[in-house]
N, C-alpha and C positions, 0 to 999 in steps of 0.2 A: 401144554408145553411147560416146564420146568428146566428154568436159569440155574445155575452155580454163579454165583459171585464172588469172585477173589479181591480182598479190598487191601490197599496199604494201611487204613486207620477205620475200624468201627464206629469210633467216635464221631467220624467227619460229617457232617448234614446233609452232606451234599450225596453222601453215599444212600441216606435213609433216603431223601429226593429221588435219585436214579432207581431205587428200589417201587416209590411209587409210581413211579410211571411204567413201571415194570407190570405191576397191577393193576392197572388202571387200563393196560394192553392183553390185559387176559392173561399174562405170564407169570405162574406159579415161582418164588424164588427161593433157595439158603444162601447164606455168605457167608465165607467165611476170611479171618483175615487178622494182618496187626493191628494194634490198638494202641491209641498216645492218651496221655490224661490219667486221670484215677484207676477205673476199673473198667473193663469190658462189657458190654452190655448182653444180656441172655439170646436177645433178639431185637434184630432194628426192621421199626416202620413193620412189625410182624412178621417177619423170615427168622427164623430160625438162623442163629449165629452161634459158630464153632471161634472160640478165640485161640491164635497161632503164639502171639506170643508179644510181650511189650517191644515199642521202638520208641526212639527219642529224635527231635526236629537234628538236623544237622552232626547227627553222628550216623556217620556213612559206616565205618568199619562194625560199630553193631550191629545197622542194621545189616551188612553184608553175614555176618555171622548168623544173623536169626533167618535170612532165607537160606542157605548154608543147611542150615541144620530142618527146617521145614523141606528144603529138596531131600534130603534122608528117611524123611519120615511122610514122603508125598503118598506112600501106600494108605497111611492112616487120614489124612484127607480125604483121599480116593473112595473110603467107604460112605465118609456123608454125602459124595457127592453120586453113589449110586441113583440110579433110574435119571438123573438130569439130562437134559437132550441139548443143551448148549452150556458152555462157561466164557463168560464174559472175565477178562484181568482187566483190574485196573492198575496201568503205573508197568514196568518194566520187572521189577520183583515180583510181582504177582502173575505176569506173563511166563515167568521164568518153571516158576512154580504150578501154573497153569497145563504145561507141558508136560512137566513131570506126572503130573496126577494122572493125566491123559495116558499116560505111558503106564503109569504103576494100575490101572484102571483096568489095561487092555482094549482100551474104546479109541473111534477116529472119529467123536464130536467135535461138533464145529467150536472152534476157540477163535474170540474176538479180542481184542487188545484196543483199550478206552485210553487214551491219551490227553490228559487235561493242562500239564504241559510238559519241555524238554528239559532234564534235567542236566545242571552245571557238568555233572561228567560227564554226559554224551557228546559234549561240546569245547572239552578240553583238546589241546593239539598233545600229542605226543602218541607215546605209549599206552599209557592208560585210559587218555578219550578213546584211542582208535579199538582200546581191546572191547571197552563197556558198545561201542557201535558196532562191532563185529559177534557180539553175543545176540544185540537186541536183531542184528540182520539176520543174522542166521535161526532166529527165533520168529521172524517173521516170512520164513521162505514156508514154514509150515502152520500161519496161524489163516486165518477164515477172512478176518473181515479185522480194517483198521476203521478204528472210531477215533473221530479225531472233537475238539471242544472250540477251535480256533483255523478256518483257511489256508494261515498264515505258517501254521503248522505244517502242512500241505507243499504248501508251492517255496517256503522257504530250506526245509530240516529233509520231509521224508522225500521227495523229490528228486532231490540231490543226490542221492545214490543209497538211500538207507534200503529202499522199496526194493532194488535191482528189477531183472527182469521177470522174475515170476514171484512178487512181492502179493498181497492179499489189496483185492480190493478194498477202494476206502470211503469213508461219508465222513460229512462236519453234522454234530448234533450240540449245536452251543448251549453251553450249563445255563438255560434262564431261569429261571425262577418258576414254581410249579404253580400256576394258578387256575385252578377252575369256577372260580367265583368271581367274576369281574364285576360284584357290587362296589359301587361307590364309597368307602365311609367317611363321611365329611370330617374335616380335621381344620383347626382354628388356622387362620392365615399368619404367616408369620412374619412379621415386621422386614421391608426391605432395607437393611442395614443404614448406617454402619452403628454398631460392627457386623460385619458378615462374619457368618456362625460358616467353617466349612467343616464338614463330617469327614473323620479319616477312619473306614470302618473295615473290619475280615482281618488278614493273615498281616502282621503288622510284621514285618522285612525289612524297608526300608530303607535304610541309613540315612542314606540322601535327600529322603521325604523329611525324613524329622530334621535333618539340620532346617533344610529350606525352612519349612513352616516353625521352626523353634526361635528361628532368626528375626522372620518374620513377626513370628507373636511379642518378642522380646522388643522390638523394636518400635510398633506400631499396636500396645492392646488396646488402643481408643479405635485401630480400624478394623484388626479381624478380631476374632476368638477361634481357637482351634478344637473340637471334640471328636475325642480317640476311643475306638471301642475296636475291641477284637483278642486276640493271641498277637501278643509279642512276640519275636522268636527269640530264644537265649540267647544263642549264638551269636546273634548279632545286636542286642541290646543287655549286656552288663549287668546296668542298672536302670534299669526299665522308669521307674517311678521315678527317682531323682531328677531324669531328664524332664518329663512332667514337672512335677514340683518348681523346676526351677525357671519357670517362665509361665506368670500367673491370668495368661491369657490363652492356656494349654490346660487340658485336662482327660483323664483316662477315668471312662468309668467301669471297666472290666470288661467280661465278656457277656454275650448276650445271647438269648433265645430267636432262634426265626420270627417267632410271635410278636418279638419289639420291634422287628423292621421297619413298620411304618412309624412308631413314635420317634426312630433313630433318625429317617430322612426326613422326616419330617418338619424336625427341630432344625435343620438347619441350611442355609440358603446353598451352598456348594458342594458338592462328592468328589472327593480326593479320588482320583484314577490316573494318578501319576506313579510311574514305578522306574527304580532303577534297579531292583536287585540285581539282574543280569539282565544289562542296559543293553548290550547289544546282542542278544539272544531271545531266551523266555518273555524278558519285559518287552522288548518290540514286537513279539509275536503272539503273545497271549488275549484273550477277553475275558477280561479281571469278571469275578462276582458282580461287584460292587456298581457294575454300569448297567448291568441287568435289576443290580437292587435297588439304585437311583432312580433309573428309569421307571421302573413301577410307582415310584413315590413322587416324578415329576422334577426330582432335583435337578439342579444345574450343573452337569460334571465339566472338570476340568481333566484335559487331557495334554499328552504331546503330540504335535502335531504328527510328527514321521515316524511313529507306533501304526499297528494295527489295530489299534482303538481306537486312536484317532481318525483315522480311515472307517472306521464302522459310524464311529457321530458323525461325521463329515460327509458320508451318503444321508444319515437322519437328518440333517441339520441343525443338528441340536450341539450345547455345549459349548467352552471356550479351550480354544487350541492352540498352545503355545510351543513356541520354539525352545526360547531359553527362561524357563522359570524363575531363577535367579535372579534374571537382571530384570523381568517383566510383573512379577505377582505385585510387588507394592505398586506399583504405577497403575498397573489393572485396577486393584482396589480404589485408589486415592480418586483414580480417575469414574468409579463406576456410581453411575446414577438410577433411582430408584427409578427413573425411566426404563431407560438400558437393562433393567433387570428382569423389568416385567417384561421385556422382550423377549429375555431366556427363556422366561419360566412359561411364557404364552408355548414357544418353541415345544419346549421341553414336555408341555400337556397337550402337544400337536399331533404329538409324534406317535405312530398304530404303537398299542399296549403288546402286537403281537410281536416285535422287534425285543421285548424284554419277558414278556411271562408266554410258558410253553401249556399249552391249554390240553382240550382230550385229543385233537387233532393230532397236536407232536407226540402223545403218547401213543397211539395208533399207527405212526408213521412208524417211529424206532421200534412197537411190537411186531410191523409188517418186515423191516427190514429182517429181523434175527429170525422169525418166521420161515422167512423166505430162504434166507441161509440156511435152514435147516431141511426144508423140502428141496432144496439144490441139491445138498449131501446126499438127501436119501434116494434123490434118484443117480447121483451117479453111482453109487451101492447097489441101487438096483442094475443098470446098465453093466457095471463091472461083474454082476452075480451072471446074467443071462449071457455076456461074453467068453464068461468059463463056461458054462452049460453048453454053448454051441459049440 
């Protein structure tokens, strides 16, 4: 079997991940797709990769102009992704463009649409939410199979009327972490506070995250320390560093390699899994990175309680879950005992490694599912071929 993968960012890791489990299920891949960062890479994780064209975080109108102009020219996509027998989109533009190919192709391969999560314009009221939710329905009355990264996605977004009634069946395949090595590697213990060390790690968004904890660090550096690794986003952070700088209980040390994962959670007693970006949409419904990359490493996350992350710790039992952060994080702290912590962290090394890392199992699972998708088509092909013959 041979995947096409339509990606919004080459760059992204998480895309090389979904690629190895892709292989790892017997499934030969190319992708092809946008790219953020420096340059495009020749090939990720070994697939052969076609680059589409640069995009930037939070410029909507380019990136509409770069799938714009990749729909014009879906013919010349279409020839790399001859002989494939499925295409996997990830993200809504690459679904878009998924289609197209399909069409400029002449082929009725099965197309999957990977949703990792909702974005702010499908969720606008007006004109323009409703036109972006009428594109992605109507692109969904002919796609295969919804893959979804989060439940909450499910029962809250597509549910509601995105699916209609001959919508594509759908599964949750949540982003964990790829591990097929569950050896131990011993790592020095690390002092329970204070100050509590919390880790603020991945796609650095925000706003609200950095005031809380900048207030916090500013106010109290004898009880926490704050350590920030990831992608800032522009858009929403100005000046990125200055806000660091300016509170000497805060500190950014750039971005990191998957490889540093465990020296990242490791160093430090808490994992920031609080989000406001879009407070009452994506960030109630998502399952951040970051609680799958905690969890491997046994950290303590901190969450909101009435999130659907909080609701996934809260079946684990793992974690501390708050209401109002603001009025509650210094009192946590001031109040928290190296007793009490070893509570979490016993918790938190409790809890099956299989709830955070996707082992060969779950790669066998999603190669059976798209498999299976694919032997559906072809028998209803075959069925439709002998119904014209009789």
């Amino acid at each position: 079997m041979r995947l096409a993968y339509l990606v919004h960012d080459l760059n992204d890791p998480a895309v090389s991940r979904r690629l190895e489990m892709l292989r790892i299920a017997g499934i030969e891949s190319v992708v092809a797709g946008f790219w953020r960062g420096g340059t495009p890479p020749a090939n990720v994780n070994g697939a052969s990769a076609m680059a589409l064209a640069r995009t930037y975080d939070s410029r909507m109108i380019h990136r509409a102009l770069a799938v714009a102009r990749q729909l014009c020219l879906s013919g010349r996509i279409a020839k790399l992704l001859e002989g494939t027998d499925i295409i996997l989109a990830r993200n809504l533009e690459m679904l878009a463009i998924a289609h197209a190919v399909r069409r400029a192709g002449g082929s009725k391969i099965p197309v999957v649409y990977e949703v990792l999560d909702i974005h702010r314009l499908l969720l606008r009221n007006g004109a323009v939410g409703e036109a972006f939710r009428a594109v992605e329905r109507s692109l969904l009355q002919d796609t295969d199979l919804l893959m979804v990264s989060s439940p909450a996605y499910l029962r809250e977004y597509f549910a509601r009327g995105q699916l209609g009634r001959f919508g594509p069946q759908a599964i949750v395949i949540e982003n964990k972490i790829l591990r097929l090595d569950h050896t131990v590697v011993p790592f020095p213990r690390l002092f329970p506070g204070p100050p509590w060390r919390i880790g603020w790690y991945g796609m650095i968004r925000c706003r609200r995250s950095m005031e809380l904890l900048r207030v916090l660090a500013a106010r109290r550096p004898d009880l926490v320390q704050i350590d920030v690794r990831g992608r800032p986003t522009r858009a929403v952070f100005k000046n990125f560093q200055a806000e660091i700088d300016a509170s000497p209980a805060m500190r950014y040390g750039g971005t990191y390699d998957p490889s540093e994962l465990a020296t990242l959670y490791r160093s430090v007693h808490f994992n920031w899994a609080i989000d406001y970006y879009e407070e009452n949409a994506n960030s109630r419904w998502l399952l951040p990175n970051r609680i799958y990359e905690g969890g491997c490493y046994d950290t303590v996350p901190l969450a909101l309680k009435r999130t659907e992350t909080g609701r996934w710790l809260e079946r684990l039992g793992i974690g501390v879950l708050m209401d109002d952060p603001a009025a509650q994080l210094e009192t946590f702290f001031e109040t928290m005992t190296q007793e009490r912590y070893r509570e979490l962290k016993q918790a938190s090394i409790a809890a099956p490694r299989s709830a955070f890392a996707a082992d060969r199992s779950d790669c066998e699972r999603l190669g059976g599912v798209l498999k299976g998708l694919l032997r559906s088509r072809e028998r209803a092909e075959a069925a439709a071929v002998a119904s014209q013959a009789a």
